[in-house]
Chimera marker file (.cmm) of the C-alpha trace (Angstrom):
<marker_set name="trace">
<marker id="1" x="-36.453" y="17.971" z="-14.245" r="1" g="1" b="0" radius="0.5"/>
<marker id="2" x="-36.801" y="15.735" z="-17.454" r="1" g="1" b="0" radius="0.5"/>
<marker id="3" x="-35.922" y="12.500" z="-18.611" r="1" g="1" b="0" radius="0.5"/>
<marker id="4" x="-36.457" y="9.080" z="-19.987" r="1" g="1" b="0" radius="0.5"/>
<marker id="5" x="-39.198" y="7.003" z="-18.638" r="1" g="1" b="0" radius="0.5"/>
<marker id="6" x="-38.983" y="3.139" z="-19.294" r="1" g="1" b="0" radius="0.5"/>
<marker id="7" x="-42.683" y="1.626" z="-17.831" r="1" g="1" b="0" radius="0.5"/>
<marker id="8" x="-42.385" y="-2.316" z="-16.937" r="1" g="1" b="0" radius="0.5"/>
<marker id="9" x="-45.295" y="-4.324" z="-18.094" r="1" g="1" b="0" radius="0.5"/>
<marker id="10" x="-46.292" y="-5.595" z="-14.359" r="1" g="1" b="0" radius="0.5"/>
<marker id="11" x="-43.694" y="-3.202" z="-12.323" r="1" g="1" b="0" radius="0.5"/>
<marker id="12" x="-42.077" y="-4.595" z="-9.368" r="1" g="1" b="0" radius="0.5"/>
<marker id="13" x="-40.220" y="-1.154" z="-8.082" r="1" g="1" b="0" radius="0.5"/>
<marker id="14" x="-38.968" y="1.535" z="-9.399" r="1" g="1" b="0" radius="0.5"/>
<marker id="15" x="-35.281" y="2.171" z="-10.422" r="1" g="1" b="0" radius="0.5"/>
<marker id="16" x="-33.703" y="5.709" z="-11.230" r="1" g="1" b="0" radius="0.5"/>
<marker id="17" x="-30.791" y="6.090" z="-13.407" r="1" g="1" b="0" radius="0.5"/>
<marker id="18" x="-28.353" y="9.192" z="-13.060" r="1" g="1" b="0" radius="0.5"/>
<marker id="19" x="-25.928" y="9.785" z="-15.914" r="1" g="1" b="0" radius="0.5"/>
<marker id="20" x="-22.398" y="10.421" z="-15.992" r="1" g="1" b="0" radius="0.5"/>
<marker id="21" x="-20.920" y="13.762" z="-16.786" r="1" g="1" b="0" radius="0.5"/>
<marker id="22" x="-21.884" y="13.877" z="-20.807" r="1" g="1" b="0" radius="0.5"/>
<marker id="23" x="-25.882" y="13.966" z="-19.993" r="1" g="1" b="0" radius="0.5"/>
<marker id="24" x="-28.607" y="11.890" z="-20.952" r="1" g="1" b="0" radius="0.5"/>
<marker id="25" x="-27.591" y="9.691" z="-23.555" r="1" g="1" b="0" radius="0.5"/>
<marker id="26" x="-28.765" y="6.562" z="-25.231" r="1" g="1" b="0" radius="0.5"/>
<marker id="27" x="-26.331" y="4.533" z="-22.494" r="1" g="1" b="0" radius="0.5"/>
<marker id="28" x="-28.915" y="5.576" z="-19.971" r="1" g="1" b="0" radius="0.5"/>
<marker id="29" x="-32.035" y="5.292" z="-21.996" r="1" g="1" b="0" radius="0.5"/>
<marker id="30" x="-31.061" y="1.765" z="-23.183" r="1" g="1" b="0" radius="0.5"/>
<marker id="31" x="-30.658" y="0.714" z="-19.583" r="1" g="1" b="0" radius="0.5"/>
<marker id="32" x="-34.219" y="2.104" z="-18.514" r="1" g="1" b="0" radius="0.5"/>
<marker id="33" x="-35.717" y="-0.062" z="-21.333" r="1" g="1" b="0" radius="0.5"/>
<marker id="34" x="-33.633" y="-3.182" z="-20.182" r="1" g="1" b="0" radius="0.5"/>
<marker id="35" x="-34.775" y="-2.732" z="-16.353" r="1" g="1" b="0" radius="0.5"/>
<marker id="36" x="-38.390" y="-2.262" z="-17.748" r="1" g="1" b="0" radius="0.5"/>
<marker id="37" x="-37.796" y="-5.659" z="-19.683" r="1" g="1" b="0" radius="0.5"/>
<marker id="38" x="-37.075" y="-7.128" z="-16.400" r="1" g="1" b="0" radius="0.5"/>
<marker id="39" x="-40.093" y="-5.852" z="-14.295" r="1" g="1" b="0" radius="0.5"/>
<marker id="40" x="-39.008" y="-2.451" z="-13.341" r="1" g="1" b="0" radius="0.5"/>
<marker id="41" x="-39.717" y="0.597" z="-14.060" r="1" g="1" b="0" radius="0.5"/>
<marker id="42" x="-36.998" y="3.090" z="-14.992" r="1" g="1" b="0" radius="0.5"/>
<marker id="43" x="-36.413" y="6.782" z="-14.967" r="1" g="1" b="0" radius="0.5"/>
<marker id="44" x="-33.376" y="7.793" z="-16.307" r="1" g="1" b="0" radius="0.5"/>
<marker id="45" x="-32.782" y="11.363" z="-14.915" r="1" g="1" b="0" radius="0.5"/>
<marker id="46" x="-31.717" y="14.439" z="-17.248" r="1" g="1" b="0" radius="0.5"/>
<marker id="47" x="-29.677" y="16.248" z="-14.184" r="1" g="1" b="0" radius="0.5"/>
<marker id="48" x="-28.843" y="19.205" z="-16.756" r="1" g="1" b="0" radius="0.5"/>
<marker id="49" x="-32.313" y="19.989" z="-17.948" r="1" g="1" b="0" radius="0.5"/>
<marker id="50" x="-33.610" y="20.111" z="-21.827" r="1" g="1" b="0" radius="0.5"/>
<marker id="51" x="-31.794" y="21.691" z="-24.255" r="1" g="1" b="0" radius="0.5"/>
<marker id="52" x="-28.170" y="21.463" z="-22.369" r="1" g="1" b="0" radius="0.5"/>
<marker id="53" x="-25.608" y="21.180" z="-24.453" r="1" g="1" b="0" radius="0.5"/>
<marker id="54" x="-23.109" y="18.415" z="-24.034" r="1" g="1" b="0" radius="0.5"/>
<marker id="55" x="-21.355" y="17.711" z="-26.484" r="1" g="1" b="0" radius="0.5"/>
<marker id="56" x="-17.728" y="19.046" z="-25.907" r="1" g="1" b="0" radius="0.5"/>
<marker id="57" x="-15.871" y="18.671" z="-22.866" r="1" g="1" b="0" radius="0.5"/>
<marker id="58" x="-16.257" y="22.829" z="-22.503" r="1" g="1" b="0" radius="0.5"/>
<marker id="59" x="-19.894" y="22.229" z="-22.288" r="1" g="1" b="0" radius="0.5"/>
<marker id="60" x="-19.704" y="19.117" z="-20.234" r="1" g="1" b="0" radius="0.5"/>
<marker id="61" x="-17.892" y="21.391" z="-17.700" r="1" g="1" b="0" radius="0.5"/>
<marker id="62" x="-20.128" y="24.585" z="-17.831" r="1" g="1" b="0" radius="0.5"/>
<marker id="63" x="-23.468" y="22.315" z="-17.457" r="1" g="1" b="0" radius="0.5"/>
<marker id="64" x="-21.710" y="19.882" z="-14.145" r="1" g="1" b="0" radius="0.5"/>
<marker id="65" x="-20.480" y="23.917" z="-13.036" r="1" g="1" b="0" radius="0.5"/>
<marker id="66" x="-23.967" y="24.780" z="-13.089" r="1" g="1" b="0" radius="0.5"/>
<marker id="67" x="-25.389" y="22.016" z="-11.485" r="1" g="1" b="0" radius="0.5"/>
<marker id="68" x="-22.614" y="22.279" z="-8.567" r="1" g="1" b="0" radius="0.5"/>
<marker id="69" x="-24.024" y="26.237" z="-8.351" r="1" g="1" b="0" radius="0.5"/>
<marker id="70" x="-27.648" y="25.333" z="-7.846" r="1" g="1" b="0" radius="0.5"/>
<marker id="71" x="-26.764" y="21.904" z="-5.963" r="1" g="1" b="0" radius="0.5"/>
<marker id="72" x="-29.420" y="22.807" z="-3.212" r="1" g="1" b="0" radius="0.5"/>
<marker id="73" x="-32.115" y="23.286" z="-5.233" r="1" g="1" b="0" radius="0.5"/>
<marker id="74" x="-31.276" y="20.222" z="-7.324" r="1" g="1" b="0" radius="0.5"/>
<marker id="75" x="-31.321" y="17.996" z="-3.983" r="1" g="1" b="0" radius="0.5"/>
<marker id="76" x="-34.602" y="19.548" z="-2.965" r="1" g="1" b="0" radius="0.5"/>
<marker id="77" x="-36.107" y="18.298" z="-5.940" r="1" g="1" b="0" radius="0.5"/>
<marker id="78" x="-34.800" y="14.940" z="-5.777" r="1" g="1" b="0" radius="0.5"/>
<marker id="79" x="-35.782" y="14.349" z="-1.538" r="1" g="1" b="0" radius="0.5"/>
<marker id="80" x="-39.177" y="12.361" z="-2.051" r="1" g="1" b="0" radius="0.5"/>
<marker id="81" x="-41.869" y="13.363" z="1.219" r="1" g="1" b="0" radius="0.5"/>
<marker id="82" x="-44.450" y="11.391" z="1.637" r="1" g="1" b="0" radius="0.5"/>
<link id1="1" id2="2" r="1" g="1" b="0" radius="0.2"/>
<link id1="2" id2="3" r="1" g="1" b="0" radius="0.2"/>
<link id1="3" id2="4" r="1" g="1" b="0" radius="0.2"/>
<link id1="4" id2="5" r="1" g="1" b="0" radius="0.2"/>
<link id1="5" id2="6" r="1" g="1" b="0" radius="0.2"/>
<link id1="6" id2="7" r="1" g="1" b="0" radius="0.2"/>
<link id1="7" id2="8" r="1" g="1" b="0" radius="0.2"/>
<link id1="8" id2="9" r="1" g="1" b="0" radius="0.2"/>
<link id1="9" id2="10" r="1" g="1" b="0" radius="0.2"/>
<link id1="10" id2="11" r="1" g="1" b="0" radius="0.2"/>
<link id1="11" id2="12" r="1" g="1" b="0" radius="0.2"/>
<link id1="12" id2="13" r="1" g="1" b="0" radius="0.2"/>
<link id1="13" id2="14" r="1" g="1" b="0" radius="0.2"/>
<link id1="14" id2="15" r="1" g="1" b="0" radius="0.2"/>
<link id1="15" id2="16" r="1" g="1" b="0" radius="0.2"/>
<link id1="16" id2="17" r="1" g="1" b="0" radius="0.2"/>
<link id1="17" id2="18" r="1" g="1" b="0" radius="0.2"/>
<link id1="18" id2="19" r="1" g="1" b="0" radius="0.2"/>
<link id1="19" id2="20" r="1" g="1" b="0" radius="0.2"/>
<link id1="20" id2="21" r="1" g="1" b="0" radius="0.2"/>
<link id1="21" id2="22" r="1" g="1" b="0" radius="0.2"/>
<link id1="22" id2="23" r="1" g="1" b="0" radius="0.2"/>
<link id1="23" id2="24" r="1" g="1" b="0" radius="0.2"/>
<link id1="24" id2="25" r="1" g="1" b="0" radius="0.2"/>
<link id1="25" id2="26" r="1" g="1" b="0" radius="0.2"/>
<link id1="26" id2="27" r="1" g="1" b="0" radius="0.2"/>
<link id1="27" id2="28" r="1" g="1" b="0" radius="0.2"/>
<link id1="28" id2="29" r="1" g="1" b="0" radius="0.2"/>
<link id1="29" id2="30" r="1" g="1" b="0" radius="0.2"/>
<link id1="30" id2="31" r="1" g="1" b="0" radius="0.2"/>
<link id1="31" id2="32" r="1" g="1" b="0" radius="0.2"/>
<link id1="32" id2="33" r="1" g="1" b="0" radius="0.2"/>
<link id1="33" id2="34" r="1" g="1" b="0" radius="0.2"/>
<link id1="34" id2="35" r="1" g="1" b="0" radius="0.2"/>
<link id1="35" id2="36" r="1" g="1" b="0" radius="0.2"/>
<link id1="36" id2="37" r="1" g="1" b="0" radius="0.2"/>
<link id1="37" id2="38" r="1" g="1" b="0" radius="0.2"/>
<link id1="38" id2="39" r="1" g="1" b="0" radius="0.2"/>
<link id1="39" id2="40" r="1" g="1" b="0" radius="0.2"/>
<link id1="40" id2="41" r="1" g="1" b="0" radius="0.2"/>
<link id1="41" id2="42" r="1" g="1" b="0" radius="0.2"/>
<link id1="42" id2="43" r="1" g="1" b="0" radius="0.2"/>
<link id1="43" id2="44" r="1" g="1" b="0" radius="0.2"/>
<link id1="44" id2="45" r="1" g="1" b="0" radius="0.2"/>
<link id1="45" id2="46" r="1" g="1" b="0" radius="0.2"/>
<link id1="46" id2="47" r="1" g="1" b="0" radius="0.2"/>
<link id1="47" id2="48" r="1" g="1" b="0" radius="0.2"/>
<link id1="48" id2="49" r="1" g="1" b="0" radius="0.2"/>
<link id1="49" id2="50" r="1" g="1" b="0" radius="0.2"/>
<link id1="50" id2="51" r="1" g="1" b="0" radius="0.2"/>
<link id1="51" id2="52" r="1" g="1" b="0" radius="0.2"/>
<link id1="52" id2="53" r="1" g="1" b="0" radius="0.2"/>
<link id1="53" id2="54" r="1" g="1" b="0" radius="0.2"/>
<link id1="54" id2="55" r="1" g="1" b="0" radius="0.2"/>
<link id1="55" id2="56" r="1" g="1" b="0" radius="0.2"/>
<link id1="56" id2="57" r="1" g="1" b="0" radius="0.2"/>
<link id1="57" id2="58" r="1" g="1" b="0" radius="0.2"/>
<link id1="58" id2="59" r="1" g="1" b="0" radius="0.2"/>
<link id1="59" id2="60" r="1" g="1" b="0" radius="0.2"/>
<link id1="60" id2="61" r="1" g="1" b="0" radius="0.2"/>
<link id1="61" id2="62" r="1" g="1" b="0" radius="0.2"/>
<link id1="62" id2="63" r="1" g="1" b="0" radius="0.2"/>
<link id1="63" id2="64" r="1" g="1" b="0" radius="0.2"/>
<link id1="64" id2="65" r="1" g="1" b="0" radius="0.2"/>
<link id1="65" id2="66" r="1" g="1" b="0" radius="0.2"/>
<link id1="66" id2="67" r="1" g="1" b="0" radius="0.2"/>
<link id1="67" id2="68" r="1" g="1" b="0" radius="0.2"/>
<link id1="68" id2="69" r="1" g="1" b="0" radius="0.2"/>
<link id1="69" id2="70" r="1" g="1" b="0" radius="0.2"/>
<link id1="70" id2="71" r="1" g="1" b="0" radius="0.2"/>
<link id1="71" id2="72" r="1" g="1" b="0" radius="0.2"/>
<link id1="72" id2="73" r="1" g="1" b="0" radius="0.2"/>
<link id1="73" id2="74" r="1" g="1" b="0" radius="0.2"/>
<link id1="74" id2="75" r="1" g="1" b="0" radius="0.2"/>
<link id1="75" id2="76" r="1" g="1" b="0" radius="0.2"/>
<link id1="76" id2="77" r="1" g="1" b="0" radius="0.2"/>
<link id1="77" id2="78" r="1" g="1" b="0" radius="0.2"/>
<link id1="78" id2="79" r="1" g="1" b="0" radius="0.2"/>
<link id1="79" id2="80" r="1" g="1" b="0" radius="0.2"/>
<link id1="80" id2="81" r="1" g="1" b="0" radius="0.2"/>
<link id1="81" id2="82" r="1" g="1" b="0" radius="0.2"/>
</marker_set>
């Protein structure tokens, strides 16, 4: 998966930042850098992958269709084992 990574200074946790159905957009990024600002660090989460387009509400729907189609594999990346 990619995404936007926003590094506090002296981090005191870590916060991740899922976007809304139009992708990773400067909304998300501008919020990572904000939570960094504030001690955090941030990863805001590209859910569709690089080079998704997003930019009509047809491609909107294809790239949420195809995350719904591979949702499993999605969650396995996102379950954290220590």
């Amino acid at each position: 998966m990619s995404g936007y990574w926003a590094a506090a200074e002296d981090p005191q946790g870590l916060v991740l930042i899922m976007h809304h159905w139009d992708g990773l957009t400067d909304y998300e990024r501008d919020h990572a850098d904000m939570l960094a600002d504030m001690g955090y660090d941030a990863f805001a989460l590209d859910m569709f992958g690089v080079d998704t387009p997003t930019e009509t509400v047809d491609h909107r729907r294809a790239a949420t269709g195809a995350l719904r189609r591979r949702n499993s594999e999605f969650l396995r990346r996102l379950i954290v084992r220590s």
